[in-house]
C-alpha positions as CSV (number, residue, x, y, z in Angstrom):
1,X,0.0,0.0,0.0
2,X,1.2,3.4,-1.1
3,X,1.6,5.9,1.3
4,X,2.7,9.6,1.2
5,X,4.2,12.5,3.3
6,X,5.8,15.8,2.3
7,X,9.9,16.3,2.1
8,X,11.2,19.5,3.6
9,X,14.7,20.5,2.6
10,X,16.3,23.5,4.5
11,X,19.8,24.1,5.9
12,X,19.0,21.5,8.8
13,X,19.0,18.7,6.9
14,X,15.8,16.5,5.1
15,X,13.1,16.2,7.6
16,X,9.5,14.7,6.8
17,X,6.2,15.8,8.0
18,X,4.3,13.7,10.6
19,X,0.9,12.1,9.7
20,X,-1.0,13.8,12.7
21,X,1.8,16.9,14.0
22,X,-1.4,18.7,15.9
23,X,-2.1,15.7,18.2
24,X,1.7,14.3,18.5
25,X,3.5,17.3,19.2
26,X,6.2,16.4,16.8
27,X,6.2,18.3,13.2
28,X,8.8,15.9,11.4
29,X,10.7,13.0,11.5
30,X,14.0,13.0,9.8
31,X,15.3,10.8,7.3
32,X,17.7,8.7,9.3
33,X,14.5,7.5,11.3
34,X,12.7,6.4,8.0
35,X,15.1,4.3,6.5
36,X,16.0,2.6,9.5
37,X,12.7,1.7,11.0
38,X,10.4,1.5,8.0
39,X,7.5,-0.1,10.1
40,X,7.5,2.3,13.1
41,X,7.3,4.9,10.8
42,X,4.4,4.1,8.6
43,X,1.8,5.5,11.2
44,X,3.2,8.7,10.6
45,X,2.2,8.9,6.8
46,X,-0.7,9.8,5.0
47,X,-2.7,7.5,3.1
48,X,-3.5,10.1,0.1
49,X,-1.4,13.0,-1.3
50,X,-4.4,15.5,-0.6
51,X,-4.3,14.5,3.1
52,X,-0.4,15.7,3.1
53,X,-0.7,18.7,1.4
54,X,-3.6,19.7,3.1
55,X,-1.5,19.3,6.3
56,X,0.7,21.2,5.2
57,X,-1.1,23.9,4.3
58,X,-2.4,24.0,8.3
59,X,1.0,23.8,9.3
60,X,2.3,26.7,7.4
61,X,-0.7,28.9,8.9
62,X,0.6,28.2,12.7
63,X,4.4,28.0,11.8
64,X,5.6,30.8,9.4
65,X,9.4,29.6,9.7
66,X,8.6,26.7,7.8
67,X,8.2,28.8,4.8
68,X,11.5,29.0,3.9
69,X,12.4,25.6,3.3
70,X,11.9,23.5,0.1
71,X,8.3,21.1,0.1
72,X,7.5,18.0,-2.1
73,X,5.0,15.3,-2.2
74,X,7.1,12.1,-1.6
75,X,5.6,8.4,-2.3
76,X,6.4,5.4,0.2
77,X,5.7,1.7,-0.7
């Protein structure tokens, strides 16, 4: 099953945003943490690109340093 999240490139490295931020308290996970424990980090996807951009979207309302960096829809099997 496909699932999706977006990529954030800035100057601190390659972060990806969490399925959920609002309700976890965390924003991102980095890349490290993906590649190494693929299962763990599945619950933080989302299961359609809409729901990750949409997310986004909130998360750029409440957290205008974000802004800066570089965003892109990014596919997980």
């Amino acid at each position: 099953m496909k699932k999706y999240t977006i990529k954030s490139t800035s100057e601190e490295g390659i972060y990806y945003l969490v399925n959920g931020w609002n309700k976890c308290k965390t924003f991102w996970f980095n890349e490290k943490s993906v590649l190494e424990d693929k299962e763990n980090a599945k619950r933080f996807f989302f299961n359609k690109p809409s729901q990750a951009k949409a997310s986004l979207t909130k998360l750029l309302k409440v957290m205008d340093d974000y802004k800066r960096d570089s965003f892109e829809l990014v596919e997980f099997e």
